[in-house]
VEXLUM-452023 format. One record per atom (N, C-alpha, C, CB): atom name; residue number from 1; x, y, z. Coordinates in steps of 0.02 Angstrom, whole numbers, plus 50000, padded with zeros to 5 digits. Glycine has a CB too. Example, Ala and Ser with C-alpha at 12.3 -4.5 7.8 and 13.67 -1.06 7.14 Angstrom:
BEGIN
atom_seq_xx_yy_zz
N_1_50660_49716_50390;
CA_1_50615_49775_50390;
C_1_50660_49835_50390;
CB_1_50565_49776_50452;
N_2_50642_49888_50354;
CA_2_50684_49947_50357;
C_2_50645_50002_50394;
CB_2_50704_49970_50286;
REM end
This chain:
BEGIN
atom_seq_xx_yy_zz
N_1_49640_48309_50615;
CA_1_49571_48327_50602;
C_1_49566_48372_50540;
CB_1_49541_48362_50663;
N_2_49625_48415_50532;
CA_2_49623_48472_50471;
C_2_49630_48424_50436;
CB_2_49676_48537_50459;
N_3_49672_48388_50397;
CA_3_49707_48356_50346;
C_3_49629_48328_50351;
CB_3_49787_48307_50355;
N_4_49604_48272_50387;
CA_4_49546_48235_50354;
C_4_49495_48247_50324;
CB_4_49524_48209_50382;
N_5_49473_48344_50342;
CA_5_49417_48389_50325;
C_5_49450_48406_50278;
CB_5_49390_48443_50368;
N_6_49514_48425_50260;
CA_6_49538_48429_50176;
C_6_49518_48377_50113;
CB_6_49615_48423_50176;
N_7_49549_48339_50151;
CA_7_49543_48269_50108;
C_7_49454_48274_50078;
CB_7_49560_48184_50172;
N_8_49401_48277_50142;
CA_8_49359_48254_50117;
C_8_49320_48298_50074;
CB_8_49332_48227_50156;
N_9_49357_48396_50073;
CA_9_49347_48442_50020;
C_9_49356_48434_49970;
CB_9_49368_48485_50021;
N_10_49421_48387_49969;
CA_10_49459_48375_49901;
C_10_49426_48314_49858;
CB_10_49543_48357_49917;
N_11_49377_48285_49914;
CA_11_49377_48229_49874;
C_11_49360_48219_49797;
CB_11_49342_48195_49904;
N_12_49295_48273_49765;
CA_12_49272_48276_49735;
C_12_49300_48336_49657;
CB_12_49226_48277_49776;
N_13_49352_48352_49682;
CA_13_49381_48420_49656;
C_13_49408_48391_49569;
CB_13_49461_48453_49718;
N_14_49403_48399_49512;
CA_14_49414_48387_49452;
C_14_49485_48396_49439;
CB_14_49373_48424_49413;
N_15_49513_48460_49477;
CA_15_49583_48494_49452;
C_15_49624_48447_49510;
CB_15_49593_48597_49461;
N_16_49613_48392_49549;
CA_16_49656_48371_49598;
C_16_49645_48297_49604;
CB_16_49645_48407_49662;
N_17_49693_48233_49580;
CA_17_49704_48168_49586;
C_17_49707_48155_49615;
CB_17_49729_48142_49573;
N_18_49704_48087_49647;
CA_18_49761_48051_49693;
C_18_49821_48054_49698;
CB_18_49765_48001_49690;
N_19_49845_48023_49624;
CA_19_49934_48058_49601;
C_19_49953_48117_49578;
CB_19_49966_48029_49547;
N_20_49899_48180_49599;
CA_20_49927_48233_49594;
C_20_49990_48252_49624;
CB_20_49890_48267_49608;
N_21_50057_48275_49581;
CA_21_50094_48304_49629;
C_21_50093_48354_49700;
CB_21_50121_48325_49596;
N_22_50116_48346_49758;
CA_22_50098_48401_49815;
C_22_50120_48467_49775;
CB_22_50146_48390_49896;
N_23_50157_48464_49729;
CA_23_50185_48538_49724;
C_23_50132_48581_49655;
CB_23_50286_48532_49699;
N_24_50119_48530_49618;
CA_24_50027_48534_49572;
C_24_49993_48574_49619;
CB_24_49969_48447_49563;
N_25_49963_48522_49671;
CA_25_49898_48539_49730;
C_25_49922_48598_49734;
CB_25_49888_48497_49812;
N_26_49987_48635_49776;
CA_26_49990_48676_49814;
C_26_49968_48749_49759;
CB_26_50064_48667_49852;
N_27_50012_48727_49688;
CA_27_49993_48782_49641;
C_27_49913_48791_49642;
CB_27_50020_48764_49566;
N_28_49880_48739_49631;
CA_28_49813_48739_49611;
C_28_49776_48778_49676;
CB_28_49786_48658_49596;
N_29_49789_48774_49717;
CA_29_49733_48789_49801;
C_29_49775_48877_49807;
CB_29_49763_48707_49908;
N_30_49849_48884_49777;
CA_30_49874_48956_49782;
C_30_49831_48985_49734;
CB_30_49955_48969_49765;
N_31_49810_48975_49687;
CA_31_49795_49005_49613;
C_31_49732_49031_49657;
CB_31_49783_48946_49528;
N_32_49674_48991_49686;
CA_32_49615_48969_49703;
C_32_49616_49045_49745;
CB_32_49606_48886_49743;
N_33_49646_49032_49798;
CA_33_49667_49085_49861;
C_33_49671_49152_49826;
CB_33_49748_49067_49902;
N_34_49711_49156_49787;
CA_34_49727_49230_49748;
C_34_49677_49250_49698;
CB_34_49798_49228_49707;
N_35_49631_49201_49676;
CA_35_49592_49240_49659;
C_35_49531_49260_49691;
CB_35_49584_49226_49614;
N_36_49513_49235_49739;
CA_36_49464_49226_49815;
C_36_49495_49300_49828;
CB_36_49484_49145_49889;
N_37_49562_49302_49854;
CA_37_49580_49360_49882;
C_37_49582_49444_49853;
CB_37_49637_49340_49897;
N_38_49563_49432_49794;
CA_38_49570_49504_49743;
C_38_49509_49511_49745;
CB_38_49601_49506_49663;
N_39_49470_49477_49761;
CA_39_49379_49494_49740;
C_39_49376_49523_49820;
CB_39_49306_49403_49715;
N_40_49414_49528_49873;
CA_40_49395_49559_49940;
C_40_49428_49624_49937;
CB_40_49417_49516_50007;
N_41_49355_49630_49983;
CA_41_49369_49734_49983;
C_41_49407_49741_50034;
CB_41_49295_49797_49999;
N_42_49470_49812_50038;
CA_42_49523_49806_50049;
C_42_49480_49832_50144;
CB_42_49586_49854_49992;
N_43_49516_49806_50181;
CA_43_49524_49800_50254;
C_43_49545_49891_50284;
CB_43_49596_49732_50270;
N_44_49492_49927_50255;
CA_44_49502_49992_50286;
C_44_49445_50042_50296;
CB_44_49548_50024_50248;
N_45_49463_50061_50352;
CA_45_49385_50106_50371;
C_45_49360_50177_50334;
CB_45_49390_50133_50455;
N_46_49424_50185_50310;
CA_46_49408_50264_50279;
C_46_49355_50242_50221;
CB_46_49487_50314_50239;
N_47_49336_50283_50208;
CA_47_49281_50305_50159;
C_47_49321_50326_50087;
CB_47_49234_50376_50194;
N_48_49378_50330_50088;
CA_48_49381_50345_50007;
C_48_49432_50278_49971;
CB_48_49425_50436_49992;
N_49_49409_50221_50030;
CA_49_49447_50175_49983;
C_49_49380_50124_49982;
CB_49_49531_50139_50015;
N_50_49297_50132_49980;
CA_50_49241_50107_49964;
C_50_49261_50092_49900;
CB_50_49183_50146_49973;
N_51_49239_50018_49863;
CA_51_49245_50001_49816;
C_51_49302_49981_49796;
CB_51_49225_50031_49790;
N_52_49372_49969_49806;
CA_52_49422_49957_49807;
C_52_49431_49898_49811;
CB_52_49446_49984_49837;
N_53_49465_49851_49781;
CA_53_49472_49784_49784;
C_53_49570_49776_49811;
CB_53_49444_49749_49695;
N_54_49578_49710_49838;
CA_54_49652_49718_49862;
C_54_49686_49681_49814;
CB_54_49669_49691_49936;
N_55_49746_49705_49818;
CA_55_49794_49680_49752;
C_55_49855_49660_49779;
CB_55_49812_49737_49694;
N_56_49833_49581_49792;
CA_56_49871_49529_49812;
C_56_49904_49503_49764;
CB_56_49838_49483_49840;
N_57_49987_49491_49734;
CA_57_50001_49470_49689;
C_57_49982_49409_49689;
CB_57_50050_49480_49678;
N_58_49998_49366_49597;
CA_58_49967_49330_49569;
C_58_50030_49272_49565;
CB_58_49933_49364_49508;
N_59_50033_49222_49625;
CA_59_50089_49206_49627;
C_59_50089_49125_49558;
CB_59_50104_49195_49718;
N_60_50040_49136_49518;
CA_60_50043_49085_49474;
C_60_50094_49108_49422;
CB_60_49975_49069_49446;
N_61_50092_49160_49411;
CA_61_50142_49221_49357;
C_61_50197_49228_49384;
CB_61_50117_49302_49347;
N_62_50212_49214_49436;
CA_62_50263_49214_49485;
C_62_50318_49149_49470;
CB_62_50224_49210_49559;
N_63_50383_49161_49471;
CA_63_50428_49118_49441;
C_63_50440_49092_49505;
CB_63_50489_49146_49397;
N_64_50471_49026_49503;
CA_64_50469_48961_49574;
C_64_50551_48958_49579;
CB_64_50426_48858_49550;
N_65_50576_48980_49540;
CA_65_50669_49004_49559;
C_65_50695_49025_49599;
CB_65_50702_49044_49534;
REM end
């Protein structure tokens, strides 16, 4: 059921083929995620971290070695 609700997200997506490589996709939807994830405010109740964004590394800059 997941895979088919992917598929039919993906269907339309510019940065993602048919013959995209899986290991392409996976970069492309990581890149996506990490930057989704830096724009969220960090997961804490105190008051002096208001305004704070979280700093999830950037695993595109990130070497695959």
């Amino acid at each position: 059921m997941n895979a088919a609700i992917n598929i039919l997200h993906r269907a339309g997506d510019p940065d993602i083929a048919l013959h995209t490589p899986h290991h392409k996709v996976k970069q492309i939807l990581q890149d996506r995620t990490d930057r989704h994830r830096t724009r969220l405010p960090v997961q804490d109740s105190s008051p002096a971290t208001a305004g704070r964004r979280a700093n999830y590394p950037n695993r595109s800059t990130m070497s695959n070695k």
